[in-house]
Residue frames as a rotation matrix with the C-alpha (Angstrom) as fourth column:
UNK 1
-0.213 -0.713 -0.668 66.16
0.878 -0.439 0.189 266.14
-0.428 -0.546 0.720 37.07
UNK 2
0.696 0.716 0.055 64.29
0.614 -0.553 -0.563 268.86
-0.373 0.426 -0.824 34.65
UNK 3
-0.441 -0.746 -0.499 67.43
-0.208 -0.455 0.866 268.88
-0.873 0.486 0.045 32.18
UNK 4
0.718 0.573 0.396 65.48
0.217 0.355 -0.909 269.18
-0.661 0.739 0.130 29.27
UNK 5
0.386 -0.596 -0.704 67.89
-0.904 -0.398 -0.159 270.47
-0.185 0.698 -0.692 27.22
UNK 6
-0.699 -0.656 0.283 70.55
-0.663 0.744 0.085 267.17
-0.266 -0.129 -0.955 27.93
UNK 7
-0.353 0.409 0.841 67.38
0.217 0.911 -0.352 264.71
-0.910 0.059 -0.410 27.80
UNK 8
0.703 0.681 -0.203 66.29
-0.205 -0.080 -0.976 266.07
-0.681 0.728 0.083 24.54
UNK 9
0.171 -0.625 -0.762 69.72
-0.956 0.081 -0.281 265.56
0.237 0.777 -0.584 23.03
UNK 10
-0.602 -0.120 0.789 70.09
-0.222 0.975 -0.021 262.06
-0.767 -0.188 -0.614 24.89
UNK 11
0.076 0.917 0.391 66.60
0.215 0.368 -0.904 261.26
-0.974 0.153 -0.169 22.95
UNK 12
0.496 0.019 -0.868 68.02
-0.731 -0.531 -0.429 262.67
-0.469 0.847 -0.249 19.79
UNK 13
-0.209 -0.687 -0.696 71.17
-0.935 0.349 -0.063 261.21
0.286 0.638 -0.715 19.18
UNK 14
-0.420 0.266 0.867 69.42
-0.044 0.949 -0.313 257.34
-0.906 -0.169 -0.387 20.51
UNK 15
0.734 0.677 -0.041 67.24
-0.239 0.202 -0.950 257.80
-0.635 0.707 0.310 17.46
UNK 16
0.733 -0.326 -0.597 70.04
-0.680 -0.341 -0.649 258.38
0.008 0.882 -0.472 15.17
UNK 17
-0.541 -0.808 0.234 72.40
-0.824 0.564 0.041 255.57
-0.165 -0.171 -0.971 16.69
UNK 18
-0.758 0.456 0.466 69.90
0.253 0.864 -0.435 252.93
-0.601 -0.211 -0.770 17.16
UNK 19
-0.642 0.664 -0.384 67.36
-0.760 -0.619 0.200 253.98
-0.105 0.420 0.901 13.92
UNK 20
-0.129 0.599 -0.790 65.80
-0.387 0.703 0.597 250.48
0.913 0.383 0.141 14.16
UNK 21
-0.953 -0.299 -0.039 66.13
-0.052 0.292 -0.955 250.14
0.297 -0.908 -0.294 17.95
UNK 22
-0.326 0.788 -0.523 63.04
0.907 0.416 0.061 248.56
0.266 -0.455 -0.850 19.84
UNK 23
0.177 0.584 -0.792 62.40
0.750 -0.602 -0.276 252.04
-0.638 -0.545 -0.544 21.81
UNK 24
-0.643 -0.184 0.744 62.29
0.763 -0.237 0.601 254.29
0.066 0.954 0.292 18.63
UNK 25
0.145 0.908 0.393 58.80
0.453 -0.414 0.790 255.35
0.880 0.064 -0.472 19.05
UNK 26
0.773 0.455 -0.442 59.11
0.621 -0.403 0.673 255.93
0.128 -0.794 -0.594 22.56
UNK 27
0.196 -0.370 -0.908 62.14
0.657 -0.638 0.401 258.27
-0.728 -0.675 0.118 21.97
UNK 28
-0.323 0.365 0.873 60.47
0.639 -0.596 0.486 260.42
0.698 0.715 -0.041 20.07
UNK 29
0.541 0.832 0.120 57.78
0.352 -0.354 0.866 260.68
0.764 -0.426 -0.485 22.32
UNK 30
0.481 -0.152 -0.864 60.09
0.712 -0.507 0.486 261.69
-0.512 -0.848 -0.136 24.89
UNK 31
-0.454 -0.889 0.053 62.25
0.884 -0.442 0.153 263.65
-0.113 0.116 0.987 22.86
UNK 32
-0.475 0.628 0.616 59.06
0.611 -0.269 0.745 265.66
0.634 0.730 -0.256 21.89
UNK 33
0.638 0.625 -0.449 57.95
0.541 0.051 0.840 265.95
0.548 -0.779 -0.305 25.25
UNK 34
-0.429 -0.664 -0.613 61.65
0.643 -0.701 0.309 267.58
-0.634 -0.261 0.727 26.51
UNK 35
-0.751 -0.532 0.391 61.22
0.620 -0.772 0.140 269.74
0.227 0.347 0.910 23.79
UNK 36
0.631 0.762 0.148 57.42
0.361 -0.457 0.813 271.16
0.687 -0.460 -0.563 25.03
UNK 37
0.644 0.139 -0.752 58.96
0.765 -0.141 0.628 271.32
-0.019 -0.980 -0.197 27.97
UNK 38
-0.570 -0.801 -0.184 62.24
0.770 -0.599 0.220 273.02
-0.287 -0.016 0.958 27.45
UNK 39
-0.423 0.670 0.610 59.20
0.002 -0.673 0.740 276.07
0.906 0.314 0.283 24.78
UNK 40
0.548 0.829 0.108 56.82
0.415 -0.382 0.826 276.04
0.726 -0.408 -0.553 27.85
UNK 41
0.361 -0.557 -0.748 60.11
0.882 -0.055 0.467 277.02
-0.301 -0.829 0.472 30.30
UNK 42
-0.908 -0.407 -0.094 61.23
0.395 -0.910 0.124 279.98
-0.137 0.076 0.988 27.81
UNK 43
0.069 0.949 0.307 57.49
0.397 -0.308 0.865 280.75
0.915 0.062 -0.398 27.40
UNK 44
0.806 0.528 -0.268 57.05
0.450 -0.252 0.856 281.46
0.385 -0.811 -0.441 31.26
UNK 45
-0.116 -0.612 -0.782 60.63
0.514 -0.711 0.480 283.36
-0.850 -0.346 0.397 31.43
UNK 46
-0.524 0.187 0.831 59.48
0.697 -0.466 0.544 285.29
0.489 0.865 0.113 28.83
UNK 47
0.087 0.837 0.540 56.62
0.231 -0.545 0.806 286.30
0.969 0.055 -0.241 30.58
UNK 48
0.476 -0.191 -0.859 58.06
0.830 -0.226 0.510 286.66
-0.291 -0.955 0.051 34.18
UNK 49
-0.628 -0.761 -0.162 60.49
0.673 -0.636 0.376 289.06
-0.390 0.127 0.912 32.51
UNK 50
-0.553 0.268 0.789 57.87
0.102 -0.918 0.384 291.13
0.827 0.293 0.480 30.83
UNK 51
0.693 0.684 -0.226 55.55
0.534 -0.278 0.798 291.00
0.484 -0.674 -0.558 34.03
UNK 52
0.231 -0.489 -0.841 58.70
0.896 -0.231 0.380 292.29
-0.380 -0.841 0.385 35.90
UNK 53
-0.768 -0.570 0.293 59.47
0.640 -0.673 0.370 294.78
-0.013 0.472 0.881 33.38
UNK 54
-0.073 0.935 0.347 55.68
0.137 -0.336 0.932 296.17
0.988 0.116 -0.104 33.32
UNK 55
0.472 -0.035 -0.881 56.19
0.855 0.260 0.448 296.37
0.214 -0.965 0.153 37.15
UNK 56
-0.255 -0.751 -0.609 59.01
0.725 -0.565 0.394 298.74
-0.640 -0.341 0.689 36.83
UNK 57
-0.739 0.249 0.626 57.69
0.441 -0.523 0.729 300.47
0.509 0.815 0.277 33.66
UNK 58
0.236 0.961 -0.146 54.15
0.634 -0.039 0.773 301.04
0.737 -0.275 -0.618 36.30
UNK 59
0.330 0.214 -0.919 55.57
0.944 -0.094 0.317 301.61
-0.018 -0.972 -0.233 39.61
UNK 60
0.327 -0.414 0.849 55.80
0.299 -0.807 -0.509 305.27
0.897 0.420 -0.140 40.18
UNK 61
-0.694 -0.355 -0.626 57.42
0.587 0.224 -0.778 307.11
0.416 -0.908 0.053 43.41
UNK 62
-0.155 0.468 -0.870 56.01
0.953 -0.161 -0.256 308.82
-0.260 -0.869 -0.422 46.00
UNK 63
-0.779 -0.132 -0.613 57.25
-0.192 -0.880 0.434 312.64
-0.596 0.456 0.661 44.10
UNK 64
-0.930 0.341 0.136 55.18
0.267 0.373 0.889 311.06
0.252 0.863 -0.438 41.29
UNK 65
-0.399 0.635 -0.662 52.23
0.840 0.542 0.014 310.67
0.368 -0.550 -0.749 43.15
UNK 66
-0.422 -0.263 -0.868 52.46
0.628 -0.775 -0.070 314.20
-0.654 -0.574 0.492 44.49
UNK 67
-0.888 -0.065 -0.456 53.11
-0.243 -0.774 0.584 315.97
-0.391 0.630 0.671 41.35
UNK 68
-0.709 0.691 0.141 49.95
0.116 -0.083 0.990 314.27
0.696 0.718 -0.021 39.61
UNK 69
-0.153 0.703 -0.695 47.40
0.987 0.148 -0.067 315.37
0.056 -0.696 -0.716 42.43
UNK 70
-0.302 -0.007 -0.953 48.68
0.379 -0.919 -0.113 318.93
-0.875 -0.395 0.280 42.89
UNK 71
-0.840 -0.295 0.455 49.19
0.514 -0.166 0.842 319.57
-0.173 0.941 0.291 39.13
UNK 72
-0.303 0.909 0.287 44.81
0.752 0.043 0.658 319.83
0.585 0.416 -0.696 39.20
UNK 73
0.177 0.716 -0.676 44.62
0.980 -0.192 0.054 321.83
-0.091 -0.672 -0.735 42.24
UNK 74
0.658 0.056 0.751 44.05
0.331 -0.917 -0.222 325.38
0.676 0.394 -0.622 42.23
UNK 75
-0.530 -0.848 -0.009 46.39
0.590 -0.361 -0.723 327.89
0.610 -0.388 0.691 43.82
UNK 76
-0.694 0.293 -0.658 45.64
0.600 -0.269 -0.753 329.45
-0.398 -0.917 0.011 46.95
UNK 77
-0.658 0.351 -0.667 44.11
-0.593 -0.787 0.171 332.77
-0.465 0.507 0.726 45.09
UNK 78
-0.508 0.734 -0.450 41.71
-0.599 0.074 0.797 330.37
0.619 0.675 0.402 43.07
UNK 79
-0.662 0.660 -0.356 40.33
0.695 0.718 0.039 328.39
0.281 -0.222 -0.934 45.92
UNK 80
-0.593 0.616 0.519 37.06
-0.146 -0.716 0.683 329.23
0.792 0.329 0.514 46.82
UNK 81
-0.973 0.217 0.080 35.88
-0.038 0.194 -0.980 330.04
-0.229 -0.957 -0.181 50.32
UNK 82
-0.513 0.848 -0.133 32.33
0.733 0.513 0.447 328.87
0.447 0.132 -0.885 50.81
């Protein structure tokens, strides 16, 4: 159901009830595995949130766009007729 959060505490507290319990080893290994998962889920909202923020931090408007073209050109008086 890709509660890692809930299956990593299920996989905790089994260790800690059952510390001699037949599936020991294998909840670790899962508990280990939620927790990758749960780091590689704030890893990639991490990075959606800075790609979105670099998006908005980039995106300029149309005025923008304007002003940094004209800024270079010359005024009427400096253009030069062939």
């Amino acid at each position: 159901m890709k509660n890692f959060t809930a299956a990593a505490n299920v996989f905790a507290r089994t260790q800690e009830l059952f510390p001699d319990g037949k599936y020991l080893s294998l909840a670790k290994k899962w508990e280990r595995e939620a927790n990758i998962a749960i780091s590689e889920r704030i890893q990639m909202k991490n990075l959606q949130e800075d790609n979105q923020q670099n998006m908005i931090d980039n995106k300029s408007s149309s005025q923008d766009v304007i002003d940094f073209f004209e800024k270079d050109l010359p005024v009427e008086s400096e253009k030069v007729i062939p």
